[in-house]
DOTOR-762244 format. One record per residue (C-alpha): residue in one letter; x, y, z. Coordinates in steps of 0.1 Angstrom, whole numbers, plus 5000, padded with zeros to 4 digits. Each point is the difference from the previous one (the first is absolute). Layout:
# residues N
AXYZ/...
***
This chain:
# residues 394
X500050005000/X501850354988/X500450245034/X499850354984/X502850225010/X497950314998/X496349845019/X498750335009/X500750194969/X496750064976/X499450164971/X501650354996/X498050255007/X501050184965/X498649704984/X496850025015/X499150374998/X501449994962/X497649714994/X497650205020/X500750274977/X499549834968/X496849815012/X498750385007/X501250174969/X501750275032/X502950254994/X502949805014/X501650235022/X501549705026/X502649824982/X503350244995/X500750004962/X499750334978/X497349924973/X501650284978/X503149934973/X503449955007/X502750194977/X500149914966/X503850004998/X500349745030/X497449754982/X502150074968/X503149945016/X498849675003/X499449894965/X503150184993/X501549755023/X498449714986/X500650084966/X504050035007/X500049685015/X500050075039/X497949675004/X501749765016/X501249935041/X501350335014/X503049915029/X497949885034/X500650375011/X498850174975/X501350194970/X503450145008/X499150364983/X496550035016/X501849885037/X502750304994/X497450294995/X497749865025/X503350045030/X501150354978/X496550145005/X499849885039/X503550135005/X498550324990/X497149995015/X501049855036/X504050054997/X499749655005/X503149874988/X498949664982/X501549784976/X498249804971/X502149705008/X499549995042/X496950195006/X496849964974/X498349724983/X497350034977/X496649845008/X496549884987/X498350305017/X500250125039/X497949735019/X502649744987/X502750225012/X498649995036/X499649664998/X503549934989/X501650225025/X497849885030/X500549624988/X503250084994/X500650135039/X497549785022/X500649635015/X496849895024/X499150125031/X501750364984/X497650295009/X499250304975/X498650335011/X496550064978/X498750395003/X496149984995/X498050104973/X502649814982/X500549944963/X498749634998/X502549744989/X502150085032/X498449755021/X499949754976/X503650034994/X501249945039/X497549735006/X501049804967/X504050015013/X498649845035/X500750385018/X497550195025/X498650344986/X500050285033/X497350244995/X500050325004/X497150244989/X500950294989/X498450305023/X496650104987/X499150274986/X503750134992/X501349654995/X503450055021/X502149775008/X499749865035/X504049975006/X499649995043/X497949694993/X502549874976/X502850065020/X499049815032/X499349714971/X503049924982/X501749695009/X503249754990/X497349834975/X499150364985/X501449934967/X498550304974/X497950325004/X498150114971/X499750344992/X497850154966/X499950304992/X498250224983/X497549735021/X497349784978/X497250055008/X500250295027/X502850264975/X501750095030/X503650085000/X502949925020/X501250235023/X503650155009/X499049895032/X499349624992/X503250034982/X501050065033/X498749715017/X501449804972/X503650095006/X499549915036/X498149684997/X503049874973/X503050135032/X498149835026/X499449694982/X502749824978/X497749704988/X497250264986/X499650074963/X497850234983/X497649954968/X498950314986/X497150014975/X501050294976/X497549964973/X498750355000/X503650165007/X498850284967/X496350025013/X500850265027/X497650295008/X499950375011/X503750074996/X501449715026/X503049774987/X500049635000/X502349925033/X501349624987/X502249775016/X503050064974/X500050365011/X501549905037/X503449814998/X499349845035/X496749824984/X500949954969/X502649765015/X497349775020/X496850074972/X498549844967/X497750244980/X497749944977/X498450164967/X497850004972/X500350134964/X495949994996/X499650265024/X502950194984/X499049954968/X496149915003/X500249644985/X498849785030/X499449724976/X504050014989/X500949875036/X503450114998/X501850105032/X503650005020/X501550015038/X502950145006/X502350005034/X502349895020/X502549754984/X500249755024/X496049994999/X499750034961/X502549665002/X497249885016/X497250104980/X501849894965/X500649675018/X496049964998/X499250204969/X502149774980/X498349705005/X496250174998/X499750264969/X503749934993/X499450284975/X497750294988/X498150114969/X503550114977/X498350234977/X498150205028/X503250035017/X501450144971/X497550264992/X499950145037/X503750005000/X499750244966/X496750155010/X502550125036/X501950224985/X496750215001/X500050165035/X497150204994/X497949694999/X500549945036/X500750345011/X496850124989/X498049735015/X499050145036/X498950344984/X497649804974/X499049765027/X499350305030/X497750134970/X497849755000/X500049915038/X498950435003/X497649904973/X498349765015/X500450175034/X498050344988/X497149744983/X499849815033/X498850315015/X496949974986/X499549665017/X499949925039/X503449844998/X502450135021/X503449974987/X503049905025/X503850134985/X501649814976/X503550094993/X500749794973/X499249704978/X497249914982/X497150005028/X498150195024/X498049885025/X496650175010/X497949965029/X496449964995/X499050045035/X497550274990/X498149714978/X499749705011/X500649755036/X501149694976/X503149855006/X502450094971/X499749684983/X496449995002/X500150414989/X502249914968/X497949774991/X496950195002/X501550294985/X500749804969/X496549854993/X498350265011/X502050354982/X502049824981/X503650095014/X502749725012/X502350085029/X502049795022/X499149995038/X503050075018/X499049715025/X501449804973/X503350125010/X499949875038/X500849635011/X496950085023/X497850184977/X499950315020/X497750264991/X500450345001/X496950134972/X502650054974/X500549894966/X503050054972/X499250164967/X502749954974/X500250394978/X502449904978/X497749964970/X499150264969/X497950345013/X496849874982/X499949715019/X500650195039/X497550224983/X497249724993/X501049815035/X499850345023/X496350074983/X499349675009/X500850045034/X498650335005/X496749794998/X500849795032/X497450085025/X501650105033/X497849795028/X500349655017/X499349684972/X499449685015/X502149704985/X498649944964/X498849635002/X502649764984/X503050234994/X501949955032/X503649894984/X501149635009/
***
């Protein structure tokens, strides 16, 4: 009889409210991909690539051009010192990044520090290696960091932290103050390691600068980070990603890449690597991407949502206290059938499903379709709603 490593793991909830979605003929605003074009010259890049033969296995790290620009661009950014040899490996997207450098790090009984909401193939990840996730929720309604609480936690078996920032689904941004904590956390405890989530490192908000890992010498040299060119570059579907850190962890991480995806797509890796040398492409991106989050910001005022800061990334999260008493799974659901509008409950987010009457809108999608979702919702009638007869998610 198979024993599941993963028991208590259902259906994403992505999967659901997207089917949900569909079912409804709603505005998707709950799973985070843009549903407007990516550049032209990127796409042809790749045909460009395909046509000039770039087809076959690229090296298990990735493309040695695409790996050099990649540590030249973070040396810029971050002063960060890598090297495309030691430091960076190319990866099918971000989530397998995290799982490569936490499968890479963790032995049984190992114990991971999870910050609630969090992004949701953490868990997954430290149960399937045999480690304990540690929760911590983040502090509502600012979503802080509870560091006392963290402090009094950490252990000999307190193997990783994991830090993301800007944060899915809540936008917040790390602080010079949890960068802080961080350097102190890494002195006081030799065995501890930090994965940082870096996905939205260009989707930064209202003039604030993306504080990574690779920026601080003392955690660079104890952290794995992870990114993701579909946010940079708005082509989820591509899943095309990298880490990048210390050596003596990358060692680590190659040691497992190798014998998993071995290799990436070539041709995509040779397009980006072209399609790089275009700075404006990602130096633009938080300015176009603020745009729409104010967009959809000023059209929420017509609505009783009330918005809670996001920072960064692709979301927002709204509370809808002034409409309804549902639990958020029950309320994204309803909302769906009933104005045609998906979101994702933030519950989702929680081991525990806790519940705070907030759910995450994704705004990075074309201004007609903010437009047609924020009418939609300016129709949602603020009072109590029992729970609609056969909705409740399973």
């Amino acid at each position: 009889m198979l024993q599941s490593k993963l028991p208590d793991t259902p259906t994403t909830i992505f999967t659901v409210m997207s089917q949900l979605a569909v079912k409804h003929n709603a505005i998707n605003l709950g799973q985070g991909f843009p549903d407007f074009a990516m550049s032209k010259e990127l796409t042809d890049l790749v045909n460009v690539a395909m046509q000039q033969g770039f087809n076959q296995y690229a090296h298990t790290n990735g493309l040695p051009q695409l790996r050099k620009k990649l540590c030249e661009k973070a040396n810029r950014l971050y002063g960060a010192e890598l090297n495309e040899e030691e430091n960076l490996v190319i990866t099918p997207g971000a989530t397998y990044a995290l799982y490569t450098a936490l499968t890479s790090l963790l032995h049984p009984g190992d114990e991971v520090i999870v910050f609630e909401p969090a992004y949701d193939s953490y868990t997954p990840n430290i149960i399937i290696n045999a480690a304990v996730p540690v929760y911590f929720s983040l502090q509502f309604p600012n979503f802080s960091y509870p560091w006392e609480a963290v402090k009094k936690a950490i252990n000999p078996r307190t193997k990783a932290i994991i830090i993301n920032s800007p944060h899915n689904p809540t936008g917040r941004i790390v602080t010079d103050e949890d960068i802080a904590v961080l350097h102190e956390l890494l002195a006081q405890h030799p065995q501890l390691v930090i994965i940082s989530d870096e996905v939205y490192e260009h989707l930064v908000f209202d003039n604030r600068k993306h504080l990574s890992v690779l920026a601080f010498p003392e955690l660079l040299k104890r952290s794995i980070a992870c990114y993701s060119f579909g946010k940079t570059y708005h082509c989820t579907g591509w899943k095309m990603g990298y880490a990048a850190g210390a050596k003596h962890l990358m060692d680590e991480f190659k040691k497992v890449h190798q014998y998993n995806a071995f290799s990436v797509n070539t041709p995509m890796q040779w397009a980006i690597a072209e399609y790089l040398d275009n700075a404006d492409a990602w130096k633009q991106l938080g300015a176009e991407m603020q745009a729409r989050r104010d967009l959809f910001q000023e059209l929420m005022l017509q609505t009783p949502f009330r918005a809670l800061p996001s920072g960064g990334s692709y979301f927002q999260c709204y509370s809808y206290e002034a409409i309804s008493n549902l639990s958020e799974r029950d309320f994204a659901v309803w909302l769906t059938e009933a104005y045609g509008v998906a979101a994702i409950p933030v519950s989702s987010f929680y081991h525990n499903g806790a519940d705070h009457q907030i759910v995450r809108f994704c705004f990075a999608k074309k201004e007609t379709t903010l437009r047609a979702a924020a009418q939609r919702l300016a129709a949602v009638q603020a009072k109590p709603h029992p729970i609609p007869h056969g909705t409740t998610i399973e």
